[in-house]
C-alpha positions as CSV (number, residue, x, y, z in Angstrom):
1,X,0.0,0.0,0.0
2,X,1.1,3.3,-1.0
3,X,1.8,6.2,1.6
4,X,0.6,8.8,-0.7
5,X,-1.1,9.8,-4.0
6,X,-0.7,12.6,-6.2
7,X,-3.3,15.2,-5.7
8,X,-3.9,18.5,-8.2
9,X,-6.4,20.9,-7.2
10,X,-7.7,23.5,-10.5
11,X,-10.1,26.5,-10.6
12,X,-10.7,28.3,-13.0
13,X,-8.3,31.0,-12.9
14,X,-5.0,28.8,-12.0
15,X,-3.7,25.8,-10.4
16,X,-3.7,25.8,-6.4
17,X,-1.5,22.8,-5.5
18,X,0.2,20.1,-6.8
19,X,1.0,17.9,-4.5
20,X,2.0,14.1,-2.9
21,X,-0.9,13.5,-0.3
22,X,-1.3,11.7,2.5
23,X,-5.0,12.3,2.6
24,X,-7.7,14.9,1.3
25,X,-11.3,15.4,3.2
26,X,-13.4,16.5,0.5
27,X,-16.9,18.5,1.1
28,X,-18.9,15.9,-1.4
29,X,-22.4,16.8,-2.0
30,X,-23.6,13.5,-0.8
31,X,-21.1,14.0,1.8
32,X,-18.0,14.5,3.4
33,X,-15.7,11.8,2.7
34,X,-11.5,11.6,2.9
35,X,-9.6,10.0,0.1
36,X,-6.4,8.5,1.0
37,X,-4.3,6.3,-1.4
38,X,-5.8,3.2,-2.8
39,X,-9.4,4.5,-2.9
40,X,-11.8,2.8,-4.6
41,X,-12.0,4.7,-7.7
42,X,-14.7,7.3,-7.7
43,X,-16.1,10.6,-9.0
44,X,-18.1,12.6,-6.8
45,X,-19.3,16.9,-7.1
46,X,-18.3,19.0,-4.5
47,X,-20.7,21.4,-2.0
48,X,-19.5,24.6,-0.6
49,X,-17.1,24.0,2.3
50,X,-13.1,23.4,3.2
51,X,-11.2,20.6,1.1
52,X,-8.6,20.0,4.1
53,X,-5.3,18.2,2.7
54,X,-2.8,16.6,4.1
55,X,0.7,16.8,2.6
56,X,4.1,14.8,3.5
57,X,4.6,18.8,4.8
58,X,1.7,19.5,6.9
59,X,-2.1,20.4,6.2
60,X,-3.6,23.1,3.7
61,X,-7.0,24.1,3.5
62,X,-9.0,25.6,0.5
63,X,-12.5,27.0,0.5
64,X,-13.9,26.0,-2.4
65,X,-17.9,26.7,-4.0
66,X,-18.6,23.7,-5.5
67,X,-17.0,21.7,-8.7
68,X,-16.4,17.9,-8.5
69,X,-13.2,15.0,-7.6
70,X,-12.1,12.5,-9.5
71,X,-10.1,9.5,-7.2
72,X,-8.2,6.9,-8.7
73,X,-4.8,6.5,-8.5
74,X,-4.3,10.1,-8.1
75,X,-6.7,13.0,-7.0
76,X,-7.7,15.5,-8.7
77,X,-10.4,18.2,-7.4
78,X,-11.9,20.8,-10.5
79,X,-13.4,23.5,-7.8
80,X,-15.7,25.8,-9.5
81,X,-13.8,28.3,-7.1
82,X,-10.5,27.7,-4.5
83,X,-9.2,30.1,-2.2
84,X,-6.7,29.4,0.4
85,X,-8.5,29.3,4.2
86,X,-6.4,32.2,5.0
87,X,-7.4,34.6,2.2
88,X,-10.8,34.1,3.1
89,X,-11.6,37.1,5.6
90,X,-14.8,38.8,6.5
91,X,-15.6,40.9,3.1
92,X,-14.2,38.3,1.1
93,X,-16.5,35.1,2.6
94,X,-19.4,37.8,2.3
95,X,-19.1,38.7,-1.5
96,X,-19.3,34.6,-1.8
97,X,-22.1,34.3,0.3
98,X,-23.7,37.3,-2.2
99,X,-23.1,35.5,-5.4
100,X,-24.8,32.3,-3.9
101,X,-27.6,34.5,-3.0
102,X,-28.1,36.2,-6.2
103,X,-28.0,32.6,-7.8
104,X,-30.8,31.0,-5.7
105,X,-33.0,34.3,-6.7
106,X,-32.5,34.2,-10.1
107,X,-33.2,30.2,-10.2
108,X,-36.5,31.2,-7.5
109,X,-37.6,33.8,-10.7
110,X,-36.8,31.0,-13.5
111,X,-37.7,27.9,-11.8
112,X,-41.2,28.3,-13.3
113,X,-43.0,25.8,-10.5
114,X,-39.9,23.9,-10.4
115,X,-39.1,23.2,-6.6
116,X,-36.1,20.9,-7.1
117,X,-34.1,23.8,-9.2
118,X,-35.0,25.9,-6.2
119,X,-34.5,22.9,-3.3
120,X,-30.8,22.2,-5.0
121,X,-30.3,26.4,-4.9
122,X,-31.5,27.2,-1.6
123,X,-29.3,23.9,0.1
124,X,-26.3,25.8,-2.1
125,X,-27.1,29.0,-0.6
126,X,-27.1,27.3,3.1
127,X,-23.9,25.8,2.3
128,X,-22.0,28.8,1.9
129,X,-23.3,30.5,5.1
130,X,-22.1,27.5,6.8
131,X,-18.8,27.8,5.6
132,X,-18.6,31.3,7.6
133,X,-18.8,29.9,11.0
134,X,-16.8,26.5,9.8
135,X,-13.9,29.1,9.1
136,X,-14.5,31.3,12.2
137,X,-16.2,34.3,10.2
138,X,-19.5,35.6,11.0
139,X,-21.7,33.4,9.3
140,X,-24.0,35.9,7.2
141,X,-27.7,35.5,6.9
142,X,-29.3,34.2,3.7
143,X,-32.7,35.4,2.4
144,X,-35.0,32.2,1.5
């Protein structure tokens, strides 16, 4: 058995870390889980929360939105959105918590009687005020 995997976590905008692993807990939307190596290969999408992973150096944690893992032999997380934990302060965690907002009114305005659209953006929306008081921010109110 192997003592680590290699993990690459993506956004959009750049690469965050590429790295040999010991072990990644990753906010899945079924949820939470921790990949270590030899996993059974799977593929899961990610919820709003903090992908915590420990390196051979220590531990890093990302906040990420939402996007999905791939586990296999290696790792690899496609966030929709990663920020180191300790970029993340108070204004930043809030413009987040803003878009998520804005998303679950505009799906509420074009669900068109469809309460699953709304169900999926409303548990979205939740997520990412949760996130606030998982990373010691204050958690800001959403409007349901």
């Amino acid at each position: 058995m192997a003592d680590t995997m290699q993990f690459n976590l993506v956004s959009p905008e750049r690469s965050l870390l590429s790295a040999e692993v010991k072990s990644v807990q990753i906010p899945g939307a079924d949820g939470d889980m921790t990949a270590m190596p030899d996993h059974a290969p799977t593929i899961t999408t990610l919820r709003p929360g903090v992908l915590t992973v420990e390196t051979t150096g220590g531990t890093e944690e990302f906040v990420v939105t939402g996007g999905f893992a791939e586990i296999g032999e290696s790792l690899s997380v496609l966030a929709e959105r990663a920020v180191p934990k300790a970029d993340v302060d108070q204004a930043a965690y809030d413009a987040m918590v803003d878009e998520a907002q804005a998303a679950y009114n505009q799906t509420k305005e074009a669900a068109d009687g469809n309460s699953g659209l709304v169900d999926e953006a409303a548990k979205l929306l939740q997520d990412m005020v949760a996130v606030g008081a998982n990373i010691g921010l204050s958690p800001k109110q959403a409007s349901l």
